[in-house]
MARMITI-703943 format. One record per residue: residue number from 0; residue in three letters; z, y, x of N, C-alpha, C, O in turn. Coordinates in pm, 1 decimal, padded with zeros to 6 digits, always signed. Layout:
<nupas>
+-----+-----+----------+----------+----------+----------+----------+----------+----------+----------+----------+----------+----------+----------+
|   i |  aa |       nz |       ny |       nx |      caz |      cay |      cax |       cz |       cy |       cx |       oz |       oy |       ox |
+-----+-----+----------+----------+----------+----------+----------+----------+----------+----------+----------+----------+----------+----------+
| NUM | ALA |        Z |        Y |        X |        Z |        Y |        X |        Z |        Y |        X |        Z |        Y |        X |
...
+-----+-----+----------+----------+----------+----------+----------+----------+----------+----------+----------+----------+----------+----------+
</nupas>
This chain:
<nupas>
+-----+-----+----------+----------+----------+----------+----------+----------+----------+----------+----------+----------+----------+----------+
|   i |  aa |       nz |       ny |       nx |      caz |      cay |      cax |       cz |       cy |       cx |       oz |       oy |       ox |
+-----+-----+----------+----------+----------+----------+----------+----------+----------+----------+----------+----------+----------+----------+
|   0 | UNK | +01637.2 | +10729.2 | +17547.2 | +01744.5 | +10724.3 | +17450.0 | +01722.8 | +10836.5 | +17347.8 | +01678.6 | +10939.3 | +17399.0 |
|   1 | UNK | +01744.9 | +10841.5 | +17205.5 | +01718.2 | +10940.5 | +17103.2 | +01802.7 | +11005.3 | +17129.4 | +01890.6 | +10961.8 | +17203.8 |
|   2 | UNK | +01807.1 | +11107.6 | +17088.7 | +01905.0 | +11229.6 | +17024.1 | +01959.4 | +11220.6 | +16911.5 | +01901.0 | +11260.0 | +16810.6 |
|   3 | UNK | +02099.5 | +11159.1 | +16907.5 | +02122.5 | +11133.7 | +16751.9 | +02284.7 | +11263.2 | +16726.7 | +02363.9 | +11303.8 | +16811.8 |
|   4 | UNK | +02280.5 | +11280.5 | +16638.1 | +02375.5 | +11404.5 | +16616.8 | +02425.7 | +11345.2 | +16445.1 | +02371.5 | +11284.1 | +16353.0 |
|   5 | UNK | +02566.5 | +11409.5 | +16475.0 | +02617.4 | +11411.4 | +16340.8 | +02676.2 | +11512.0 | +16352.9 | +02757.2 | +11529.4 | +16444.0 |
|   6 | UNK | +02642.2 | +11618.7 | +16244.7 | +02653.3 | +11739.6 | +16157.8 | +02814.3 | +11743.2 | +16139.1 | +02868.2 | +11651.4 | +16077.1 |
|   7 | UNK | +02891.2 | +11850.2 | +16193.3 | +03042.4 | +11834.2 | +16190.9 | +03019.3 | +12038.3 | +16149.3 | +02966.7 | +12127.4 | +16215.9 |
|   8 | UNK | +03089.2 | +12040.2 | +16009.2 | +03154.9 | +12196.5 | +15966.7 | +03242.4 | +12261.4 | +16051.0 | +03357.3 | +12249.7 | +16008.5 |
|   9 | UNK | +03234.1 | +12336.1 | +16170.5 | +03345.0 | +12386.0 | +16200.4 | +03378.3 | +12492.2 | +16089.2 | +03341.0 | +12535.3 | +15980.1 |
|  10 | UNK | +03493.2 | +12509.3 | +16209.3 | +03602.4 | +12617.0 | +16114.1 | +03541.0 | +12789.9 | +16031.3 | +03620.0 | +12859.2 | +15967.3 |
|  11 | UNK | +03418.5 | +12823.1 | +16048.4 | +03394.2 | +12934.8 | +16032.9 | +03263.6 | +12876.6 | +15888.9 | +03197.6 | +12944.4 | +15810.2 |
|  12 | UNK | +03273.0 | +12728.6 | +15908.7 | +03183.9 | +12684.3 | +15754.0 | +03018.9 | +12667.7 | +15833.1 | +02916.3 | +12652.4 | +15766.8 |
|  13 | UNK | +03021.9 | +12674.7 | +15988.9 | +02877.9 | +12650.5 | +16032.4 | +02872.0 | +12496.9 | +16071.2 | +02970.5 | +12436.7 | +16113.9 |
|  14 | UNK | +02744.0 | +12437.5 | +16052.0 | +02735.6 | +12287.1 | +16106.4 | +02688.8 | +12288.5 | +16242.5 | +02625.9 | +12382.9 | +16290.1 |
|  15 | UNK | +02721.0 | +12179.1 | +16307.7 | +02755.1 | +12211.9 | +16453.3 | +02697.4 | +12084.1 | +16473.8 | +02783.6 | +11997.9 | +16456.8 |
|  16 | UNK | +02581.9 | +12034.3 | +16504.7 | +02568.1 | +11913.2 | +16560.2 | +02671.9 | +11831.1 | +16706.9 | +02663.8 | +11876.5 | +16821.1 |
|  17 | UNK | +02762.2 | +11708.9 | +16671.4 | +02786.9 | +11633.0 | +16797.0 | +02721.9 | +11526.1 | +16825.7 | +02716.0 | +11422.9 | +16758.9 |
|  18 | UNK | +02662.4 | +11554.2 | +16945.2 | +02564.4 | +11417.8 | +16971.1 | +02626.1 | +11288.5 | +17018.2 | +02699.6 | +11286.9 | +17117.0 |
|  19 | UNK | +02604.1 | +11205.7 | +16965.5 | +02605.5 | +11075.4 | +17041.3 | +02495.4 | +11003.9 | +17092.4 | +02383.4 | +11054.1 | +17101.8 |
|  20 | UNK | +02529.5 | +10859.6 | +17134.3 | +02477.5 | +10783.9 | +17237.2 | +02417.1 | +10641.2 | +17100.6 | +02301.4 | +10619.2 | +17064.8 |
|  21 | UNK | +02516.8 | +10586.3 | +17065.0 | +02494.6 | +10475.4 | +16931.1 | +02645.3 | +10497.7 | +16843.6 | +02751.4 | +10554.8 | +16869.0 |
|  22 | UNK | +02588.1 | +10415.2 | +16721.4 | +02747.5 | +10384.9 | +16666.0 | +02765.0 | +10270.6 | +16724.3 | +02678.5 | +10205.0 | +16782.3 |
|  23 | UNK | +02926.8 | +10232.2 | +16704.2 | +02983.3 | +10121.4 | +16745.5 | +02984.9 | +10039.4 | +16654.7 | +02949.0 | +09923.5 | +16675.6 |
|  24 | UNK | +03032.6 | +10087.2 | +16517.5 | +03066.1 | +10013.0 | +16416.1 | +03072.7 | +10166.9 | +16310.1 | +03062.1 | +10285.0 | +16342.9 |
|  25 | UNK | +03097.4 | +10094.8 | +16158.1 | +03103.8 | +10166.2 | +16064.8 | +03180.4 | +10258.1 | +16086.9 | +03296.0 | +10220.8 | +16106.5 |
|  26 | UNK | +03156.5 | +10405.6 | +16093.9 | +03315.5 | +10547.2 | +16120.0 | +03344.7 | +10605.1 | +16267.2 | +03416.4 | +10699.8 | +16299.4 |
|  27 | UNK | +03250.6 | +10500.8 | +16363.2 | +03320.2 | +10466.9 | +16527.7 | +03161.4 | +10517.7 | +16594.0 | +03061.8 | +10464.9 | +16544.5 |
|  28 | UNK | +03149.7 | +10585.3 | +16667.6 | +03048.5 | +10658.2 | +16720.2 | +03065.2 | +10700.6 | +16901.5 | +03160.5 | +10775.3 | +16923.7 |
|  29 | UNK | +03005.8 | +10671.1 | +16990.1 | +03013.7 | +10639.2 | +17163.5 | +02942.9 | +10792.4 | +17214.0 | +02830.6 | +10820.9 | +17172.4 |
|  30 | UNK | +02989.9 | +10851.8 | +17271.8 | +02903.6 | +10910.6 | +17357.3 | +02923.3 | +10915.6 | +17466.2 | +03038.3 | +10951.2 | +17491.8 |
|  31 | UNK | +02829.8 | +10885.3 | +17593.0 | +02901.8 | +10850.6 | +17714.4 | +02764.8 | +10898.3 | +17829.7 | +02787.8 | +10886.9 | +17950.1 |
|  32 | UNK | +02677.8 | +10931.1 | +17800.8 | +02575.8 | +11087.1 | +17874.6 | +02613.3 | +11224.6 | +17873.9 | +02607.6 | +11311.4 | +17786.7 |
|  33 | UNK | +02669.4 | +11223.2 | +18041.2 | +02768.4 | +11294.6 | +18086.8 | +02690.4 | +11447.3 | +17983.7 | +02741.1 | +11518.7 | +17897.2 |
|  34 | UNK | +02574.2 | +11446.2 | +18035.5 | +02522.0 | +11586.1 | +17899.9 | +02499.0 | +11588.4 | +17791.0 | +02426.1 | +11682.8 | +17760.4 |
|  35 | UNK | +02530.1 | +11521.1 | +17705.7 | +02561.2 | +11503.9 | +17600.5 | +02734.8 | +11548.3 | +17575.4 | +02798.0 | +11616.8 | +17495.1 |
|  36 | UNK | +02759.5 | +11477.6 | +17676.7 | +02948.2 | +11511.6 | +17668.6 | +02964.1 | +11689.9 | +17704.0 | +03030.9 | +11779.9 | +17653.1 |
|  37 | UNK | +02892.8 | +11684.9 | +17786.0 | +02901.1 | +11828.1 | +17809.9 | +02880.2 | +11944.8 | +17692.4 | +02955.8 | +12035.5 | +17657.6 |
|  38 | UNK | +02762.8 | +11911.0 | +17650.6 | +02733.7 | +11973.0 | +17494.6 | +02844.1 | +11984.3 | +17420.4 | +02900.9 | +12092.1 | +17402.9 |
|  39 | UNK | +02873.4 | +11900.9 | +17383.2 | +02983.2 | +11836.9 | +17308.0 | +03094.8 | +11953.0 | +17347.8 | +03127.3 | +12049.8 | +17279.0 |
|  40 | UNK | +03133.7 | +11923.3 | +17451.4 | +03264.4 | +12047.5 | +17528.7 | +03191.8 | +12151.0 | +17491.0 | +03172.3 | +12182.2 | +17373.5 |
|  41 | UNK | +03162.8 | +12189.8 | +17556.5 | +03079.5 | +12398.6 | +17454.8 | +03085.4 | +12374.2 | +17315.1 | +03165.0 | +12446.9 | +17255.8 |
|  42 | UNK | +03030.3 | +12301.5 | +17254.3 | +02995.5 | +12353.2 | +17136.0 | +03135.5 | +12293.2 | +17042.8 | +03134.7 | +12327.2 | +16924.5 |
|  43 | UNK | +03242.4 | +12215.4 | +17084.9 | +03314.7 | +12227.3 | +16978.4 | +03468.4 | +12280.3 | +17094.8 | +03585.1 | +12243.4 | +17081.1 |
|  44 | UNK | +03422.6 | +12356.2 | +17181.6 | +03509.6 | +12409.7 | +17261.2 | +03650.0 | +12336.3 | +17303.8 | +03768.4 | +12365.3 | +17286.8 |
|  45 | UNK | +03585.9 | +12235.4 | +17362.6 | +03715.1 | +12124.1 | +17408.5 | +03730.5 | +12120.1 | +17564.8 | +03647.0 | +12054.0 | +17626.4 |
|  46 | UNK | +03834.5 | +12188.1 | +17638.3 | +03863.9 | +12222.9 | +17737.9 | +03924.3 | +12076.3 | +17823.1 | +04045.3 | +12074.2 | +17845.5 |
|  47 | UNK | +03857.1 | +11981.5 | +17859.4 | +03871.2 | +11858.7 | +17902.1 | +03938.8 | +11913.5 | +18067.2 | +03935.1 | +11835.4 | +18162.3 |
|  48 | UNK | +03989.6 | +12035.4 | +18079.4 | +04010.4 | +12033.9 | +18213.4 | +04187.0 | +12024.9 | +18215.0 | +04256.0 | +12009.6 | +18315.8 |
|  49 | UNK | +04230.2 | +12037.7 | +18088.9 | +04342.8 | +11979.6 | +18052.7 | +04425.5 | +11852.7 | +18130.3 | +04538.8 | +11848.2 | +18178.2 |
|  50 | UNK | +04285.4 | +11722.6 | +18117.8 | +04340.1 | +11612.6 | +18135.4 | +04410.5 | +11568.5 | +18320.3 | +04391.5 | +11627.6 | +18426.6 |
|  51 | UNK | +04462.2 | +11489.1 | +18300.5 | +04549.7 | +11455.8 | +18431.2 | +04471.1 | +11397.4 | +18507.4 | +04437.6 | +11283.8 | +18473.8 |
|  52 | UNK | +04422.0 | +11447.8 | +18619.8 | +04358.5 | +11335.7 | +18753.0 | +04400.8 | +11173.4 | +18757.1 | +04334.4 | +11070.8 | +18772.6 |
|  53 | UNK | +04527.6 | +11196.8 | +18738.3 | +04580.9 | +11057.8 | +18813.6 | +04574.8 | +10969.4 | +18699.6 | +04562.8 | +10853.9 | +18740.4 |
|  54 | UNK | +04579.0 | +10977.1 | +18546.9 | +04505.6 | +10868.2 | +18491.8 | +04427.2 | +10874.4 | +18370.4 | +04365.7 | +10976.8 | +18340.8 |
|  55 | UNK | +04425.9 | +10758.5 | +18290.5 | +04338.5 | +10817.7 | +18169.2 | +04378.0 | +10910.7 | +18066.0 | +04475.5 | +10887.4 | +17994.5 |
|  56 | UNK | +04312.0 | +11008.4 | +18055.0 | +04407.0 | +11121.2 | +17996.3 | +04327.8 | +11142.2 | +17832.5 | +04208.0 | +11139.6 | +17860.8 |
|  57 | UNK | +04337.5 | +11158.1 | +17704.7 | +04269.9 | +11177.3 | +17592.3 | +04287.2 | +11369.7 | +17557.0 | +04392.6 | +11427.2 | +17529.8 |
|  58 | UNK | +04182.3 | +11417.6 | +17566.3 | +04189.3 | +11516.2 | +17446.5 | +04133.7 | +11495.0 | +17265.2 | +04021.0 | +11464.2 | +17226.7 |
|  59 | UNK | +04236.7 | +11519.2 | +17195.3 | +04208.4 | +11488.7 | +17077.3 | +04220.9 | +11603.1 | +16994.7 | +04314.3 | +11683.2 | +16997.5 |
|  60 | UNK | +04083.7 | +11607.1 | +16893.0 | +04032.4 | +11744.6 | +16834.2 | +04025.2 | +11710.9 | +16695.4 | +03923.9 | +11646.3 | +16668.5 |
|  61 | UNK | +04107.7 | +11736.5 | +16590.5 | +04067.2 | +11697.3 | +16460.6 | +03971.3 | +11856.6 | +16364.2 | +04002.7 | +11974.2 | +16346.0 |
|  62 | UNK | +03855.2 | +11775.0 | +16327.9 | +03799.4 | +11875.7 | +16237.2 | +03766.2 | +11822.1 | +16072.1 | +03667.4 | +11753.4 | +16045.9 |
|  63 | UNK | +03838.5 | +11854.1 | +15997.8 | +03823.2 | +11816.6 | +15877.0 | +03837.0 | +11691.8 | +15847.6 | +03949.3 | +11641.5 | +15846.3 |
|  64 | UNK | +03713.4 | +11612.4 | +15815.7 | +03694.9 | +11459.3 | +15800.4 | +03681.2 | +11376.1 | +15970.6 | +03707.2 | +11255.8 | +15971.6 |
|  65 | UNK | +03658.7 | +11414.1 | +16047.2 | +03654.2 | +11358.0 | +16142.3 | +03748.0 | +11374.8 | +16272.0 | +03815.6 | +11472.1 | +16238.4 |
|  66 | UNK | +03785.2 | +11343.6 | +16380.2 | +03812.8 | +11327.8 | +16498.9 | +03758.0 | +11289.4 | +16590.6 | +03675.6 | +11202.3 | +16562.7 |
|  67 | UNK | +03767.3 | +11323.3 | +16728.9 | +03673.7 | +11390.4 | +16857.6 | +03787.1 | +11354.6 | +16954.4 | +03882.2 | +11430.7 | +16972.4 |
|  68 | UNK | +03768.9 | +11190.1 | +17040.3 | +03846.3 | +11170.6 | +17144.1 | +03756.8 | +11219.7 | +17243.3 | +03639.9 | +11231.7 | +17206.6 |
|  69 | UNK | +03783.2 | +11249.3 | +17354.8 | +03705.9 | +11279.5 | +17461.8 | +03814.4 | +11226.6 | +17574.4 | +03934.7 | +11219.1 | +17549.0 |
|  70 | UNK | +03760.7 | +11193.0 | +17694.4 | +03852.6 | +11129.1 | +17785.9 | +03779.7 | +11116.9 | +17920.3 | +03685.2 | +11040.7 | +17940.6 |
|  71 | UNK | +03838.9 | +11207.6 | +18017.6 | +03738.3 | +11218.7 | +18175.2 | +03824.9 | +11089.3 | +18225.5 | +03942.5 | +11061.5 | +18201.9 |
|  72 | UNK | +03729.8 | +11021.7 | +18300.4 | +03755.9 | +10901.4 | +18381.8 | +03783.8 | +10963.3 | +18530.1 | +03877.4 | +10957.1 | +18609.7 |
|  73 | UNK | +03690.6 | +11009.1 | +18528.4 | +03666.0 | +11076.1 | +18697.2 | +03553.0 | +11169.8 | +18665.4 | +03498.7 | +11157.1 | +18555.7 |
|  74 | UNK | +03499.6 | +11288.2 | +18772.0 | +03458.9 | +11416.6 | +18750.8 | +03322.4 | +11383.5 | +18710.7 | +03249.0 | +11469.3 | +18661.8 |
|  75 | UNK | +03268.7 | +11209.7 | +18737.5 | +03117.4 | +11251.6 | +18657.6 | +03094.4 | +11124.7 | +18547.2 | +02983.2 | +11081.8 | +18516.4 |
|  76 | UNK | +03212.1 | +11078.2 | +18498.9 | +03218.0 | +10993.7 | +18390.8 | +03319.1 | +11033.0 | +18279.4 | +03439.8 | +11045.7 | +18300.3 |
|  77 | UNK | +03263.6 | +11049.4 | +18169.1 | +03352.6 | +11124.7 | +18057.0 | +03303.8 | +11019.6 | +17940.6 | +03195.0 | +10962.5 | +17948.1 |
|  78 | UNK | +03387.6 | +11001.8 | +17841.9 | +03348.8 | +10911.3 | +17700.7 | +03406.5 | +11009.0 | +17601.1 | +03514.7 | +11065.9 | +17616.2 |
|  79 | UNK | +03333.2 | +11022.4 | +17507.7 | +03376.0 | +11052.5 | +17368.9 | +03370.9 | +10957.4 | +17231.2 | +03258.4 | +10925.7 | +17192.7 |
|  80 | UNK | +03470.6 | +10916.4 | +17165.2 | +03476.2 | +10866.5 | +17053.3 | +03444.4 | +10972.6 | +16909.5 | +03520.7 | +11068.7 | +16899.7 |
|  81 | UNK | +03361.5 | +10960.8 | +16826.3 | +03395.3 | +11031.3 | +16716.1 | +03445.5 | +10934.2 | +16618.5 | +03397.7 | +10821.2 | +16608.9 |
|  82 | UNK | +03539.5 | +10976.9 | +16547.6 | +03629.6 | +10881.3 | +16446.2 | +03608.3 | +10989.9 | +16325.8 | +03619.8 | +11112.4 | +16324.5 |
|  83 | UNK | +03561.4 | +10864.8 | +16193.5 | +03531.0 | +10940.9 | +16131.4 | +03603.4 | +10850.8 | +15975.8 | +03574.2 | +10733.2 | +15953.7 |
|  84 | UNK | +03686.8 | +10922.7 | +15893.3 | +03796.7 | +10867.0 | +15801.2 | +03753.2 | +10762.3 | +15755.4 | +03834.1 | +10680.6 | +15711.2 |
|  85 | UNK | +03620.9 | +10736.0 | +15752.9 | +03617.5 | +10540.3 | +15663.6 | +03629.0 | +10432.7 | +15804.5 | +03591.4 | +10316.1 | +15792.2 |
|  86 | UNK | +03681.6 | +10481.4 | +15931.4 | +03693.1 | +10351.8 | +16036.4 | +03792.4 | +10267.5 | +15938.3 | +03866.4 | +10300.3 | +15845.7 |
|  87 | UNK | +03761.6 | +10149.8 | +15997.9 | +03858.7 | +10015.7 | +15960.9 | +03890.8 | +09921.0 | +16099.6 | +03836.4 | +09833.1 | +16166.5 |
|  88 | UNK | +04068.6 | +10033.0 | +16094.3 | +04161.2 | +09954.0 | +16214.8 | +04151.2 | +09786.0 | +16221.3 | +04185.0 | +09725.8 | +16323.2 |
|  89 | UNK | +04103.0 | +09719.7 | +16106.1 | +04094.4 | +09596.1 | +16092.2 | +03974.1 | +09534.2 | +16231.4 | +04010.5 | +09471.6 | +16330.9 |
|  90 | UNK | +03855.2 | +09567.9 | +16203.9 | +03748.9 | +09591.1 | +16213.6 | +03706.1 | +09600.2 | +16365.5 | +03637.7 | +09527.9 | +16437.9 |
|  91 | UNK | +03790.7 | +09747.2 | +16388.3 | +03809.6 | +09818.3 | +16554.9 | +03836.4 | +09734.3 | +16653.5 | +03779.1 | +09728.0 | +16762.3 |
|  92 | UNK | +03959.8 | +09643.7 | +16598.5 | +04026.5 | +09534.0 | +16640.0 | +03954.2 | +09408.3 | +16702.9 | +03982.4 | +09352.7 | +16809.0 |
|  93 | UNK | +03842.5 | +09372.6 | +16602.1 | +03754.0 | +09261.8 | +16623.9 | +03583.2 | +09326.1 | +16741.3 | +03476.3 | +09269.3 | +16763.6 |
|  94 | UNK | +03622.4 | +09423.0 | +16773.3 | +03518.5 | +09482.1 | +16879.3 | +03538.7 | +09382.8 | +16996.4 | +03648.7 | +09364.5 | +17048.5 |
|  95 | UNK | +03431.5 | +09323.6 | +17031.9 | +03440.1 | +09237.2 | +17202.2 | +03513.5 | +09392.8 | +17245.1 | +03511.2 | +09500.6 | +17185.7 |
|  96 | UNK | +03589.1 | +09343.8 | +17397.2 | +03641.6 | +09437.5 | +17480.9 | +03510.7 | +09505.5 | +17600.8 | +03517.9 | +09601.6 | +17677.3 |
|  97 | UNK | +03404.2 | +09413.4 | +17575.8 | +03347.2 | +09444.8 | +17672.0 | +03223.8 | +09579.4 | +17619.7 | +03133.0 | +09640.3 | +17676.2 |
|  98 | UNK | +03278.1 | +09578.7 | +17496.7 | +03219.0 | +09682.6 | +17390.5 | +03275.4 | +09851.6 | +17365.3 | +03228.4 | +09964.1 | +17348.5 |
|  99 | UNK | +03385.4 | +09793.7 | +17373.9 | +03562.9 | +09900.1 | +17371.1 | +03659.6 | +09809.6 | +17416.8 | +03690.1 | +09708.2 | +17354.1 |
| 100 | UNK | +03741.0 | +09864.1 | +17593.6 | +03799.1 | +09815.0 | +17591.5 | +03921.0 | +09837.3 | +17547.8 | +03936.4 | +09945.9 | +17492.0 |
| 101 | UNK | +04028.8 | +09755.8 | +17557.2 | +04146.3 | +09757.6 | +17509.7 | +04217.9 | +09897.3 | +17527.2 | +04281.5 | +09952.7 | +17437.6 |
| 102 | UNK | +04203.0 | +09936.1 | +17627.2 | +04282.3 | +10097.1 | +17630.7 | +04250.1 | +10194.4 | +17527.4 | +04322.3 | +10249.9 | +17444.6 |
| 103 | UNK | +04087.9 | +10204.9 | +17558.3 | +04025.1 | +10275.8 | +17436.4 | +04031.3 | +10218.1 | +17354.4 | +03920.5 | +10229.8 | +17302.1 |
| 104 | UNK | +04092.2 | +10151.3 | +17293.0 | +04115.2 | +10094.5 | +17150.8 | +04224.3 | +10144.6 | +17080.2 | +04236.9 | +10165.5 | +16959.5 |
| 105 | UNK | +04332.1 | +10167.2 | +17210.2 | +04460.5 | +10217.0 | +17144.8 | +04469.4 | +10367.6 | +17130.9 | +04538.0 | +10444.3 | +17063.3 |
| 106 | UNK | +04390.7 | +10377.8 | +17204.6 | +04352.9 | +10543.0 | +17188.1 | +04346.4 | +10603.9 | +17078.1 | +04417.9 | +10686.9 | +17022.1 |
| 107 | UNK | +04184.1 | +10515.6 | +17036.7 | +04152.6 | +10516.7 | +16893.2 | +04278.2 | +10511.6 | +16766.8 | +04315.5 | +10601.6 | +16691.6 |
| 108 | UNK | +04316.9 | +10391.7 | +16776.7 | +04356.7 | +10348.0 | +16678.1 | +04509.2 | +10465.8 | +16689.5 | +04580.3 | +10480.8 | +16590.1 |
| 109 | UNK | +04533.5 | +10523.9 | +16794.6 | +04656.5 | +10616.8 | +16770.4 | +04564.4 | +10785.0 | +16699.4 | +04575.0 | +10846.5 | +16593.3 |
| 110 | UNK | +04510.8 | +10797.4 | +16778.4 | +04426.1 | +10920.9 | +16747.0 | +04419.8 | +10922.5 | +16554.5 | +04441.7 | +11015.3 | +16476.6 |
| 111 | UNK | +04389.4 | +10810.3 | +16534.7 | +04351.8 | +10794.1 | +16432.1 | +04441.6 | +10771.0 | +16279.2 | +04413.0 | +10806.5 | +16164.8 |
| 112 | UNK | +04537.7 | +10710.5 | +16323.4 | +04700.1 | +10712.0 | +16275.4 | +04728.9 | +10847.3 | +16251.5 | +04734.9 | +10900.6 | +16140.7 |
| 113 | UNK | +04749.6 | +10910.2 | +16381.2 | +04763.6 | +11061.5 | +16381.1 | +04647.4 | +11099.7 | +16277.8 | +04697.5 | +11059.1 | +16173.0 |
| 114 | UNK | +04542.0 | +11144.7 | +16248.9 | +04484.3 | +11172.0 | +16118.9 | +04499.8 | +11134.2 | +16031.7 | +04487.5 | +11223.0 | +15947.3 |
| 115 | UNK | +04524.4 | +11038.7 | +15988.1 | +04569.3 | +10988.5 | +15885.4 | +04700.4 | +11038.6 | +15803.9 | +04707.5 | +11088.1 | +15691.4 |
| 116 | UNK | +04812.9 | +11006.1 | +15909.0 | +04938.9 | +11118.8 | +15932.6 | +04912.7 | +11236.6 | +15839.6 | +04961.7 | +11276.6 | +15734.0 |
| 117 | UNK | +04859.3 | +11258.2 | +15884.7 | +04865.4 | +11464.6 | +15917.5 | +04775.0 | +11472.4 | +15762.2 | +04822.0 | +11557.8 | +15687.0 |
| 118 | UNK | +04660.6 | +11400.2 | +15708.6 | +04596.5 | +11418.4 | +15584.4 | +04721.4 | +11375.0 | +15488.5 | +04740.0 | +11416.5 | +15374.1 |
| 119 | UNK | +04786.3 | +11301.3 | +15545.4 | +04876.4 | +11201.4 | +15401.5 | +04953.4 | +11299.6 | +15346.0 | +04964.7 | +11333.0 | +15228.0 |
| 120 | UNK | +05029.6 | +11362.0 | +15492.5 | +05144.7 | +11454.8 | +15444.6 | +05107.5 | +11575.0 | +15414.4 | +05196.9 | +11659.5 | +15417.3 |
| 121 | UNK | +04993.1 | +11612.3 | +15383.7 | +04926.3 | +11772.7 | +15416.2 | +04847.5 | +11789.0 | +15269.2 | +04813.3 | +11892.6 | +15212.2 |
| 122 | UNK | +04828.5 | +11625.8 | +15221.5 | +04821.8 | +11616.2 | +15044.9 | +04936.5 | +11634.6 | +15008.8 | +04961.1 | +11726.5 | +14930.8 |
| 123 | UNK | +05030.0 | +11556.0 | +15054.1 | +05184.7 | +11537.4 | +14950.1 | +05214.0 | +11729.3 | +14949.2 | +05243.1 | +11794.8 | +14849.1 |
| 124 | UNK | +05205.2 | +11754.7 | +15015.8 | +05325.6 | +11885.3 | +15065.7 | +05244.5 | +12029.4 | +15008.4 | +05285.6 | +12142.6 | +15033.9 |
| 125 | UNK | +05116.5 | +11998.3 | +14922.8 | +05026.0 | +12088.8 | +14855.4 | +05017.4 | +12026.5 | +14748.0 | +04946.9 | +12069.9 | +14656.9 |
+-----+-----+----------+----------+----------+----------+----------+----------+----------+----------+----------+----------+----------+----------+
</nupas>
């Protein structure tokens, strides 16, 4: 499998490679090699120990243009979504389930609302 990375600015103005696995679709990006996920946790410092044992739990990380679902299944299966502002909820929608399933869909598509949110009102209010 390649090493594919997309270049994300953190907060101090350094680029920070997050690796993924493939894209899904246009904006929608999988990573699901538990070391890769791991990377991912260090380097954009996402404390996945947060999430709840007992079910599917999301940590959600917004950096600039993009968003960073991450979500432990159980202690050696973890998925990360990167959502990145040109997804099309239209689009997401028409994914077979056996691609993304339905849970992670709503995930997405809330995670993503929530960015949207937070850019809309964060123009108006400047």
């Amino acid at each position: 499998m390649r090493n594919l990375k997309i270049n994300i600015q953190n907060e101090e103005g350094k680029l920070i490679g997050f690796q993924v696995d493939r894209e899904i679709m246009n904006g929608l990006y999988i990573t699901f090699d538990f070391l890769k996920v791991e990377k991912n946790y260090q380097n954009f410092n996402i404390d996945y120990q947060k999430s709840n044992e007992s079910e599917i739990n999301s940590i959600i990380l917004n950096i600039d243009d993009v968003t960073i679902v991450s979500t432990k299944l159980d202690a050696d299966n973890h998925v990360q979504f990167l959502i990145e502002e040109n997804l099309s909820l239209k689009k997401l929608k028409k994914v077979p389930e056996n691609v993304i399933p339905l849970e992670f869909k709503k995930i997405i598509r809330s995670a993503y609302r929530a960015y949207c949110e937070n850019n809309f009102f964060r123009g108006v209010a400047s």
